[in-house]
C-alpha positions in Angstrom: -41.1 -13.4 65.6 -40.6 -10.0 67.2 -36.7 -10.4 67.3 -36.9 -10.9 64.1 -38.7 -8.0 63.0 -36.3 -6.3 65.5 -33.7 -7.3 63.4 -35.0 -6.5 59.8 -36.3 -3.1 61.5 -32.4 -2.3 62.5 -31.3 -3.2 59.5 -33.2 -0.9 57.0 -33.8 2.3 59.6 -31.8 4.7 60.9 -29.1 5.9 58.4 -29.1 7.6 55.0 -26.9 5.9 51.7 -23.6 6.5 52.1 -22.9 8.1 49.4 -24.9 11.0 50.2 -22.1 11.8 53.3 -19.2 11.7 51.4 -17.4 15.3 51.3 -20.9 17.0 51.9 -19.2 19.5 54.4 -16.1 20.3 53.0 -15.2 23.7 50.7 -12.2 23.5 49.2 -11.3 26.4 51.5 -11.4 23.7 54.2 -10.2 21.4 52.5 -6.5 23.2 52.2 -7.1 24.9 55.6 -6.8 20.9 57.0 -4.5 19.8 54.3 -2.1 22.7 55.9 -2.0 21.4 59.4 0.3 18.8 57.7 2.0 20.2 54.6 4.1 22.7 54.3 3.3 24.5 50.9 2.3 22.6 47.7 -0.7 25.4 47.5 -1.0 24.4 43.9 -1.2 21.2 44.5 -3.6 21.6 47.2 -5.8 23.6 45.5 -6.5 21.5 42.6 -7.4 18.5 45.0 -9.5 20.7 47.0 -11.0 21.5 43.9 -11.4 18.1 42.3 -13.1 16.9 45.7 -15.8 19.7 45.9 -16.4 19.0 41.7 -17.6 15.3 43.0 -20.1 16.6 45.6 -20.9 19.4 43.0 -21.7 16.6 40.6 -24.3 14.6 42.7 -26.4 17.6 43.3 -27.3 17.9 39.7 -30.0 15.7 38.8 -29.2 12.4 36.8 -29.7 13.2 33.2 -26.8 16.0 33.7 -25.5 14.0 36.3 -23.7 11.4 33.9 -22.4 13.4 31.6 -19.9 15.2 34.2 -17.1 13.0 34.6 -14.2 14.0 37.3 -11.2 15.7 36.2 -8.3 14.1 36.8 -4.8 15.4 38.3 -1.4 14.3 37.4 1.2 15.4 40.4 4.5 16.3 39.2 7.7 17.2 41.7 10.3 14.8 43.0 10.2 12.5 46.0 9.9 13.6 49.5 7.8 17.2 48.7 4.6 16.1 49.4 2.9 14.3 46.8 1.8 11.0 48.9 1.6 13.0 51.8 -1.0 15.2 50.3 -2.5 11.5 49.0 -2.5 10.0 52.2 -4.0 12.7 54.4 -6.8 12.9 51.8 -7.9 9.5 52.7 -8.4 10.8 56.0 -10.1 13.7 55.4 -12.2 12.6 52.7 -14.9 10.2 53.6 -14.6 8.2 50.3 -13.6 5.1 48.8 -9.8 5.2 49.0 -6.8 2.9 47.2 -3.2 4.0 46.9 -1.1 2.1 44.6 2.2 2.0 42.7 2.0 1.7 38.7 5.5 -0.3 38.8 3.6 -3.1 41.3 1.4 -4.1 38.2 2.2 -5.8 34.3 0.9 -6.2 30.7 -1.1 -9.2 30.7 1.1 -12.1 30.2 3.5 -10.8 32.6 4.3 -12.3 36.1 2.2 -9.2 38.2 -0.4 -8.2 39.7 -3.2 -7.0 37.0 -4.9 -3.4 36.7 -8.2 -4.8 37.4 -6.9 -5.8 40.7 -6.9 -2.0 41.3 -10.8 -1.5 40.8 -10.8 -4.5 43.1 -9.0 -3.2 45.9 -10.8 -0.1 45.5 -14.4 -2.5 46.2 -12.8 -4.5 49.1 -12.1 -0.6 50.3 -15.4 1.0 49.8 -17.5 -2.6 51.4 -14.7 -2.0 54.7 -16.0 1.7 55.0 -20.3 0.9 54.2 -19.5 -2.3 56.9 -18.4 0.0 59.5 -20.6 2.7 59.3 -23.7 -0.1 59.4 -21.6 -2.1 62.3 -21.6 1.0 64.5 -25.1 1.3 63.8 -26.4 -2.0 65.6 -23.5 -1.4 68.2 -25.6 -1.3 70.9 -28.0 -3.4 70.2 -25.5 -6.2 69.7 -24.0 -5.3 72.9 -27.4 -6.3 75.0 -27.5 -9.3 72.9 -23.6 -10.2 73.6 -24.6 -9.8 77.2 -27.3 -11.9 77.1 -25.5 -14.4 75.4 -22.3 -14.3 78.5 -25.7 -14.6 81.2 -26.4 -17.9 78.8 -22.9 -19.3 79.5 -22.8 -18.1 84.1 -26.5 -19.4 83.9 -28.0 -21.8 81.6 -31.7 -21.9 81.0 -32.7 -24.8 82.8 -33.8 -28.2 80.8 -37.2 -29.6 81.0 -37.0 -33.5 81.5 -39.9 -34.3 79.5 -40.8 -33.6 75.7 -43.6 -32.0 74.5 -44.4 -35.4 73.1 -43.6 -37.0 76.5 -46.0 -34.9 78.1 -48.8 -35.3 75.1 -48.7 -39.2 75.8 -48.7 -38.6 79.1 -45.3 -40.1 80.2 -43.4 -37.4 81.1 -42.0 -37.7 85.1 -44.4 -35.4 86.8 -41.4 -35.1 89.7 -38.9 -33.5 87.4 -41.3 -31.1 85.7 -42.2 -30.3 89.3 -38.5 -29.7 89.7 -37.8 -27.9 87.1 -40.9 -25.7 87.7 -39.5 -24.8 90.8 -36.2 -24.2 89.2 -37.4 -21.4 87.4 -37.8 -18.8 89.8 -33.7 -19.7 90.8 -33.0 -18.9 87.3 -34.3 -15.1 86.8 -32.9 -14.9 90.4 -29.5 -16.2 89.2 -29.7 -14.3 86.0 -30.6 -11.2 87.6 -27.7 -11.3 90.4 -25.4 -12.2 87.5 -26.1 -9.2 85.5 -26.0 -6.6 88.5 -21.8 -8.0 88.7 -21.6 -8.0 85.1 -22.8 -4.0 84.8 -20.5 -3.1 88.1 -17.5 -4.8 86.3 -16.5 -7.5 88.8 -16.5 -10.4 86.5 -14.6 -8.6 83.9 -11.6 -11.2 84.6 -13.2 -14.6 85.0 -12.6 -17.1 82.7 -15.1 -18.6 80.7 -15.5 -21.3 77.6 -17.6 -20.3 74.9 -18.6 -21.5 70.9 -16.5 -19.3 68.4 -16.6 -20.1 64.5 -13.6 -21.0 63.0 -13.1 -19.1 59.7 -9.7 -20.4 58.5 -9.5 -21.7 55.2 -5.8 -22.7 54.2 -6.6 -21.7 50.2 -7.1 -18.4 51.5 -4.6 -15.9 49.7 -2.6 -18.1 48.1 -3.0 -16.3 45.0 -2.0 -12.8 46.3 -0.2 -10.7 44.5 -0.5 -12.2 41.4 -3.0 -12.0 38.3 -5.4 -14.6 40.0 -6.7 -12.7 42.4 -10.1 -13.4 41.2 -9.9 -16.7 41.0 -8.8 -16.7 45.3 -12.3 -14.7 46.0 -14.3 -17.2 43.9 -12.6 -20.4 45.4 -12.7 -18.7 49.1 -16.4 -18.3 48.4 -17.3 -21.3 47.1 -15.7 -22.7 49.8 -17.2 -20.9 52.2 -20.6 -22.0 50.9 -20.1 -25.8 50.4 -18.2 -26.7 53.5 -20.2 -25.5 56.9 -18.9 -23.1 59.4 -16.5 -25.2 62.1 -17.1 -24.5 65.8 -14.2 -24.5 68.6 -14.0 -24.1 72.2 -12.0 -21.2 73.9 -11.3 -19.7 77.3 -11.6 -16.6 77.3 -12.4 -13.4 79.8 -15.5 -11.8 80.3 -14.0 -8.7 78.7 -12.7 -10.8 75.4 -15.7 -12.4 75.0 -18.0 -9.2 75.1 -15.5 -8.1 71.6 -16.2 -11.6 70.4 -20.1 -12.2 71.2 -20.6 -8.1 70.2 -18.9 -8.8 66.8 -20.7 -11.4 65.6 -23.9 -10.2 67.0 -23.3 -6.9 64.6 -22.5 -9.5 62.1 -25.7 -11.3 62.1 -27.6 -7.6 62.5 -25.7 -6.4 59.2 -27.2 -7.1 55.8 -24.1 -7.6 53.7 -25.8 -8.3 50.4 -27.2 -4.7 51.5 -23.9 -3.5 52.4 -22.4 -4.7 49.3 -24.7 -2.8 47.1 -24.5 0.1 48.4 -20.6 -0.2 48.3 -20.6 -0.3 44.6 -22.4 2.6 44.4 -20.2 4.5 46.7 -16.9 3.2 44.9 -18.3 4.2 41.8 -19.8 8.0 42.5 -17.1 8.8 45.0 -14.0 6.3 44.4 -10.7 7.7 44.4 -7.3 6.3 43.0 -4.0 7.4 43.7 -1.4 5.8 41.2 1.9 6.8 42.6 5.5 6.4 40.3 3.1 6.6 37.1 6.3 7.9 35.8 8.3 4.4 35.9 5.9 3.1 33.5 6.8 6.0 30.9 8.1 4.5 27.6 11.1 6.9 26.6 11.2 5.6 22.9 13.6 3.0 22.6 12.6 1.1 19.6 10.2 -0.9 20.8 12.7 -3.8 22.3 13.4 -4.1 26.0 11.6 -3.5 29.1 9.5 -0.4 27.8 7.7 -2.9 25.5 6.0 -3.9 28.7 6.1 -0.6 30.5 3.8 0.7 27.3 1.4 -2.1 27.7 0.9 -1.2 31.5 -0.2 1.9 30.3 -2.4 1.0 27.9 -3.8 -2.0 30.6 -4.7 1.0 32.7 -6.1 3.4 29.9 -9.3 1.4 29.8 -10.0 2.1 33.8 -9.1 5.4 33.8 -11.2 6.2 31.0 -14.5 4.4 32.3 -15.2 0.7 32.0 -16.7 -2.0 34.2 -14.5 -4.2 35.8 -16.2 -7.9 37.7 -15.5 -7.7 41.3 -16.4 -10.2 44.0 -19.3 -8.1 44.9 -20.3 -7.1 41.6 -19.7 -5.1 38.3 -18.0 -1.9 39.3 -18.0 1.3 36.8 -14.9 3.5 36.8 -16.7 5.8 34.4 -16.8 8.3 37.9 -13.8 7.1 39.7 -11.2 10.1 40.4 -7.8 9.1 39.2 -4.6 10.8 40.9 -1.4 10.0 39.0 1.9 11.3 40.7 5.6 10.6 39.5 8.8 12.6 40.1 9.5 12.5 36.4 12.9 12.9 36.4 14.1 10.6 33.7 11.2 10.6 31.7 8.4 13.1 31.2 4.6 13.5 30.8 4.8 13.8 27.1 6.7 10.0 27.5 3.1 8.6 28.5 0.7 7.3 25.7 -0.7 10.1 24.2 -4.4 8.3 25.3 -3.2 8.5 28.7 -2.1 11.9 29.0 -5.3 13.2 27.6 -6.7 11.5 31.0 -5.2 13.8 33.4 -5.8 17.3 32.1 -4.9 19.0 35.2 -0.9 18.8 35.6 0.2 20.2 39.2 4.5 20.8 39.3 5.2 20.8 42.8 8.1 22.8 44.2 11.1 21.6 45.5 11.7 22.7 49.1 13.8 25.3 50.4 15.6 25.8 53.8 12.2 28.1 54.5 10.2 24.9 54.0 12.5 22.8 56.0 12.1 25.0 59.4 8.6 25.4 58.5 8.3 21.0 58.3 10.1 20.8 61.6 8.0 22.3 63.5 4.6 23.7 62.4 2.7 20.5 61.3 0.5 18.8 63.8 2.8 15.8 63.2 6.1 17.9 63.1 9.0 15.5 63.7 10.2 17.6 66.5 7.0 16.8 68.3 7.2 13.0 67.7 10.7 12.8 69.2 9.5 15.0 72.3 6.9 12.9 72.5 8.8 9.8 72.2 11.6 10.7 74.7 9.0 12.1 77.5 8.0 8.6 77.8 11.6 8.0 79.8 11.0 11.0 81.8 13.7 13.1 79.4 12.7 16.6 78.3 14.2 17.3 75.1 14.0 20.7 74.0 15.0 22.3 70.3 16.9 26.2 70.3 15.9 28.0 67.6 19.4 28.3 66.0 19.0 24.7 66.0 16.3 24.4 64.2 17.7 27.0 61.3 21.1 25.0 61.6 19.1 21.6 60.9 17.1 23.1 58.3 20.1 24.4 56.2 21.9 21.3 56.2 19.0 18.8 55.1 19.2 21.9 52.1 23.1 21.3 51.9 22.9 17.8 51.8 19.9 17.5 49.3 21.4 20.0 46.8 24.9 18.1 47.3 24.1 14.4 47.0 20.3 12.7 46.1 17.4 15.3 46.4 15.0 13.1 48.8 12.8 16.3 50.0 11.8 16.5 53.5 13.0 12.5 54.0 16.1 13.9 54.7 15.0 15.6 57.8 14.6 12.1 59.3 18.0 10.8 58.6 19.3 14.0 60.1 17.6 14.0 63.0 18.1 9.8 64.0 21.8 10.5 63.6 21.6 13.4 65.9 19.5 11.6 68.6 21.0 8.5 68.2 23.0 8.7 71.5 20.1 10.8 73.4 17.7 7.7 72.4 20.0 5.3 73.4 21.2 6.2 77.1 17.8 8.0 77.4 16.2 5.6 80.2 19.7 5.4 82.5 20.0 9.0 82.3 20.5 11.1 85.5 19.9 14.5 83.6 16.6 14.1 82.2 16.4 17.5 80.7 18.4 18.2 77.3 19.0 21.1 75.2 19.6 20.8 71.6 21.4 24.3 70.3 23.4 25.0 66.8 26.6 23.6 68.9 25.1 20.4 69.5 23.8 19.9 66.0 27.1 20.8 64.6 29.2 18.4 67.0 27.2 15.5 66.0 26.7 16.6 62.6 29.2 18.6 61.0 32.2 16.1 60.3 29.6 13.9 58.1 27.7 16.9 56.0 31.1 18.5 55.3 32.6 15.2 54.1 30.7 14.2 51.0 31.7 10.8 51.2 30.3 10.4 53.9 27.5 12.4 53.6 26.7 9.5 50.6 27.1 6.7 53.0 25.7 8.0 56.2 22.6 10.4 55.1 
């Protein structure tokens, strides 16, 4: 009885909703200022997400009857590819506490189309926000399922010993008064055993023995063989109602002392977790704090045609996702799920077709329009080397794991720089992608002899770049081909 008041004690103390954690301590000041250790420029486009972020945690501080009525703005990203829009998406998700789904409009179709379905965005977007409650309530009862998954690893090195005799046995007075004695005696050899057991465990030396131990078997062969298409629904209500008639199979594995401390720790947290709890609470979070980036929104624009052809469809994938981005409720697995709060990112390079090509409904849904810039040589010296993740760094990085110091000249650097420019203004502009087919072709032979080389330390100057370089940027045929 006290275990379980243990349990139902861990389970509803120690930790505040989610939702009231989400973005709390970041201005949009701070916002950009992180966003910048990344991505070079964009400080539009930064700004208005920084601002869009701070409106959410603005918006649960007022109280609920003003609360509702204050409905996220949302922002339509305009520039072509490689200058930062999914960048800018993508580190978001890391910064940003929140419920987080990135998806790409042309992935989905009207409904009576072979595709995925809108509401399978909503969905996602729930799958994402019960991931991020679970884990936050998982690393709560950590420790406390780590005693128990130790406890459980004593269990298996030394088993409680058996009485002989039932309680029944020993009511009727039949029970073999030798064995009790024996196993009476047996009990002192136990704590003993258990207690010498534990003092290896805690110093580490059993980490490598093998032992055989119970693990659930979860597999179900139905599950995802609707994925990807508009069934989706139907796959989490089959795997559930599977789940729920047929019981949980056991198996036996061998396994280390170290694997089966994950194993026995995992479930334990498992069994310590309310997920009904933690399902809740994730609906709430998706729906207050949710936020969906819709990438290539411009390859569903309708251009006009007449109303034949593929844009008849492309239309009605707008007008599917008109409905979620203007606030409805959509059935997930874990409940209903209200958009009415959800911040919607839309981001295209527009260069066939233009905003004014969306549904006029639509448009009206993303009042903030951001035009990011195309990028210059400036931005291209900038992207080598002043973001945390500069791709300079990675292929230092990379080659120092074969003992080679690689080293980039500043000419270099410019000489790079001006030719991802050249090459971008002569054939497809791809943005700062370009950078990364310039610089494999340049490396290619470093990174190849890189572990039989004697010289381990190498010098990359404007002569080098423009030896390995030069021929294919000056010839635009092969410029195409190559870069």
């Amino acid at each position: 009885m006290n275990e379980m008041e243990n349990i139902e004690k861990n389970k509803n103390e120690g930790h505040r909703p989610a939702i009231d954690e989400i973005g709390k301590e970041n201005t949009p000041r701070e916002i950009v200022a992180e966003l910048d250790k990344y991505i070079v420029g964009q400080e539009k486009a930064k700004r208005a997400v920084a601002i869009a972020l701070r409106n959410r945690w603005r918006s649960r501080q007022l109280d609920e009857s003003m609360r509702d009525e204050v409905i996220p703005k949302n922002i339509l990203m305009i520039g072509s590819t490689g200058v930062g829009k999914t960048e800018i998406a993508r580190r978001l998700a890391r910064l940003v506490k929140a419920p987080f789904v990135k998806v790409e409009a042309t992935k989905f179709t009207e409904v009576g189309y072979v595709g995925r379905d809108v509401d399978s965005i909503v969905r996602d977007l729930a799958e994402t926000a019960v991931r991020m409650v679970k884990q936050q309530r998982l690393s709560e009862v950590k420790e406390k399922a780590e005693g128990l998954a130790e406890e459980r690893i004593l269990d298996v090195f030394v088993p409680e010993p058996k009485k002989s005799s039932s309680p029944l046995g020993r009511l009727f007075g039949t029970a073999d008064d030798t064995e009790e004695e024996k196993s009476e005696d047996g009990e002192p050899k136990y704590k003993a055993g258990r207690e010498w057991c534990k003092k290896r465990l805690d110093a580490g030396e059993l980490e490598n023995e093998l032992i055989e131990i119970d693990v659930e078997d979860n597999g179900h062969p139905m599950v995802g063989m609707f994925a990807g298409s508009g069934l989706e629904s139907m796959s989490d209500n089959i795997q559930d109602m599977i789940g729920s008639l047929v019981p949980k199979k056991h198996r036996k594995r061998k396994v280390t002392v170290k694997e089966a401390r994950k194993i026995f720790t995992q479930e334990e947290s498992l069994k310590l977790v309310d997920m009904d709890e933690v399902a809740s609470e994730a609906i709430q979070v998706a729906e207050r704090s949710g936020i969906v980036f819709l990438d290539e929104i411009d390859k569903v624009a309708a251009k006009g045609n007449g109303g034949s052809g593929p844009d008849v469809s492309r239309e009605g994938v707008q007008r599917d996702i008109l409905p979620i981005v203007e606030g409805s409720t959509v059935m997930t697995k874990y409940g209903p799920l209200k958009t009415d709060h959800v911040l919607f990112i839309a981001a295209g390079a527009f260069h066939v077709a233009k905003p004014s090509d969306l549904i006029p409904e639509l448009q009206g849904r993303f009042p903030i329009r951001v035009e990011l810039t195309a990028l210059k040589k400036e931005d291209f010296q900038r992207i080598l080397t002043e973001p945390k993740n500069a791709l300079i760094k990675q292929y230092e990085a990379l080659l120092a794991t074969e003992g080679l110091t690689l080293s980039f000249k500043d000419d270099a650097i410019e000489r790079l720089a001006q030719m991802a420019f050249d090459v971008n203004a002569q054939t497809e502009n791809i943005g700062a992608r370009r950078l990364h087919t310039l610089l494999e072709k340049l490396l290619e032979e470093v990174s190849f002899d890189a572990p039989d080389m004697e010289n381990k330390d190498v010098v990359i100057d404007a002569s080098y770049v423009d030896e390995k370089l030069s021929e294919i940027t000056i010839n635009r045929d092969l410029s195409h081909f190559i870069l």
